[in-house]
C-alpha positions in Angstrom: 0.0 0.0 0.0 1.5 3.5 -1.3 0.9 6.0 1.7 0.7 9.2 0.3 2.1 13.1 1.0 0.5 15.4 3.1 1.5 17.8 -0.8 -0.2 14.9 -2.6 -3.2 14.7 -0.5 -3.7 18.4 0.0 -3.4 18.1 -4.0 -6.0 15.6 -4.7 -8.3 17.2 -2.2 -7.9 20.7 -4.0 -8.8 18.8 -7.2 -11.9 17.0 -6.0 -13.2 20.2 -4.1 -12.6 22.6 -7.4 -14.5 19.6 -9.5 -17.6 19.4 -7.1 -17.6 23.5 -6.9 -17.5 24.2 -10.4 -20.4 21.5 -10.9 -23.8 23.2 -11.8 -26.6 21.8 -9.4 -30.1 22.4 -10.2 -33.2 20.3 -10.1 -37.0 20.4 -10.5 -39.7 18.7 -9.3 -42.9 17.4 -10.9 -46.0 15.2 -8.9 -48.7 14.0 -11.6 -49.7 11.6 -14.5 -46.7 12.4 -16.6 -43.5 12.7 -14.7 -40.9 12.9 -18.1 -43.0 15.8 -19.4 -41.4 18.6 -17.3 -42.0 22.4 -17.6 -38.4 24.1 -17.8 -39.5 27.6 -16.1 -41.0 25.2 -13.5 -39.6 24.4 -10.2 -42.6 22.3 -9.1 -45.2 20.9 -11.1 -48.3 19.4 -10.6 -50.3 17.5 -13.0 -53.6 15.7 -12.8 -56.8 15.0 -14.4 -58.3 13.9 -11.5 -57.4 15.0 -8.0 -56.7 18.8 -6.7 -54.1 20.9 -5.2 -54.3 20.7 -1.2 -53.6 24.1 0.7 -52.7 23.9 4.2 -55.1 24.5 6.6 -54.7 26.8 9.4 -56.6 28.9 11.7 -55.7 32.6 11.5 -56.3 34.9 14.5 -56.2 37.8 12.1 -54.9 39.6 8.8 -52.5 41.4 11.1 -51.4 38.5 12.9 -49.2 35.5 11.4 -50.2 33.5 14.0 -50.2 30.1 14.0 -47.2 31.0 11.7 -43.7 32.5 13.1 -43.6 35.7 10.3 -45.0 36.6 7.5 -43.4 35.5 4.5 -44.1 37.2 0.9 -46.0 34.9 -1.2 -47.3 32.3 1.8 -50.5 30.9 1.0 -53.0 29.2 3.1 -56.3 28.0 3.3 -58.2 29.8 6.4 -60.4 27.5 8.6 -61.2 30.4 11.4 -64.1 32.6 11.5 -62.9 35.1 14.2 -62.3 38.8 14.2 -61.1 40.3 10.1 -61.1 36.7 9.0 -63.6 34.2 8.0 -62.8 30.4 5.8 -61.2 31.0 3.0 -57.4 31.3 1.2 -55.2 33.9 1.9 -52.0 35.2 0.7 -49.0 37.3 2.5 -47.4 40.1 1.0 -45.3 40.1 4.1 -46.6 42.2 6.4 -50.3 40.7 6.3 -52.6 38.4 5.3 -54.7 39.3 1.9 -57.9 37.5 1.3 -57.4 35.8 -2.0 -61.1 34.7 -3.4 -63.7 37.0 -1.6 -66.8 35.9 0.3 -68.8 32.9 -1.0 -67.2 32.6 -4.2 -66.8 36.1 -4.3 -63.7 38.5 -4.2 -61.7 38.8 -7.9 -63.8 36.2 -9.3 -67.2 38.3 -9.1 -69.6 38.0 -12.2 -72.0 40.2 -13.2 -72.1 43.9 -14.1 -68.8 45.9 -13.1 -67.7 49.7 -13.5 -63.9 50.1 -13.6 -61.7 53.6 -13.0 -58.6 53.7 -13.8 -56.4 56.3 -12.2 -52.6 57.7 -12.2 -52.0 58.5 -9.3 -50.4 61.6 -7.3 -47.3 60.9 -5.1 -48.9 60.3 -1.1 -52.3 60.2 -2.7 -54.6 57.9 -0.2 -58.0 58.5 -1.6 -60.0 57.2 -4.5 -63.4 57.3 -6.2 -65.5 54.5 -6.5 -67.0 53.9 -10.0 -70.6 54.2 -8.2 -71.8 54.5 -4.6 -70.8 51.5 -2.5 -73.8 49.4 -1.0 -71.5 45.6 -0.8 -67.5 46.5 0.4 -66.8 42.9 -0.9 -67.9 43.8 -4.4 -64.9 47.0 -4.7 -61.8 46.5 -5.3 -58.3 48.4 -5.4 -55.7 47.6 -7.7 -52.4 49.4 -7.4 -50.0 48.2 -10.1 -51.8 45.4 -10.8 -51.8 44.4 -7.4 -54.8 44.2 -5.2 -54.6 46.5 -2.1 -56.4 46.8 1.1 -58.8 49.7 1.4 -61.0 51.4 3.8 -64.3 53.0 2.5 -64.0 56.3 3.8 -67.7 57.3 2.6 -70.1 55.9 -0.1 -67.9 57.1 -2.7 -64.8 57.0 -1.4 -62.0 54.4 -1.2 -59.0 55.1 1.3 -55.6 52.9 0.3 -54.0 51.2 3.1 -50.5 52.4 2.2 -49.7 56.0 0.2 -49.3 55.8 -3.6 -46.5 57.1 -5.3 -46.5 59.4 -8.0 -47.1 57.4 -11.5 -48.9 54.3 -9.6 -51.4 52.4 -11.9 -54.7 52.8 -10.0 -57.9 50.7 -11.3 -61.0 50.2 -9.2 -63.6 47.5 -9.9 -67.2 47.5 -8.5 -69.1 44.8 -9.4 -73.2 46.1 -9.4 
């Protein structure tokens, strides 16, 4: 047996640590009917004609609150099995600092049919307050859009909508009211 140099080893370990290191890793996942057909942008994929996606299910204290979760973590999504205080059954989404109700009240939220009035507004840098396309009666049927993404709101009056957060100058506002 040839017992080799502390040089040689140091050596051969250099090699095999450079090799591994320089080695791209990367892998996806897919769960379904067709495992070799494999979306590239795709990190996970899930495929079925028969069966569903299963959100977790937790009981939120409040979309202020991440309880039962440590944080808040931008793009968490959960499905809500509590009916206490701002939060009733339902999935919601964090942006980070809160949970956002995702699909309305009985089938409600974005996914409203029906009649709809829509403003679109640029708006002012600070600018809080908004119009509503016509005078609120349903809270659950408005909704505030600030670059595309939907905000939380306040209605300040009938025919007002106040933003959670200020807008900055050049934001894309759009309202939707569903009649």
């Amino acid at each position: 047996m040839k017992i080799l140099s502390p040089r040689r080893i140091a050596v051969l370990l250099s090699g095999i640590i450079l090799s591994l290191s320089s080695a791209e890793v990367s892998a996806q996942v897919k769960v379904g009917d067709n495992p070799r057909s494999l979306n590239p942008d795709a990190v996970l994929e899930l495929e079925s004609t028969g069966k569903g996606l299963l959100l977790p299910r937790i009981s939120l204290r409040s979309t202020t609150q991440s309880d039962p979760l440590r944080t808040f973590t931008s793009g968490m999504m959960v499905y809500n099995t509590a009916n206490v205080n701002d939060v009733s059954p339902g999935i919601y989404f964090s942006d980070g600092l809160k949970w956002i109700r995702a699909n309305g009240n009985s089938g409600g939220g974005p996914f409203l049919t029906g009649t709809q009035q829509v403003i679109q507004i640029v708006s002012a840098n600070g600018q809080l307050l908004f119009p509503t396309p016509a005078t609120v009666t349903d809270p659950n049927k408005v909704f505030l859009f600030r670059n595309g993404v939907l905000i939380s709101f306040v209605l300040r009056n009938p025919t007002t909508l106040q933003a959670e957060i200020p807008c900055q100058a050049g934001d894309q506002i759009k309202i939707i009211q569903f009649l």
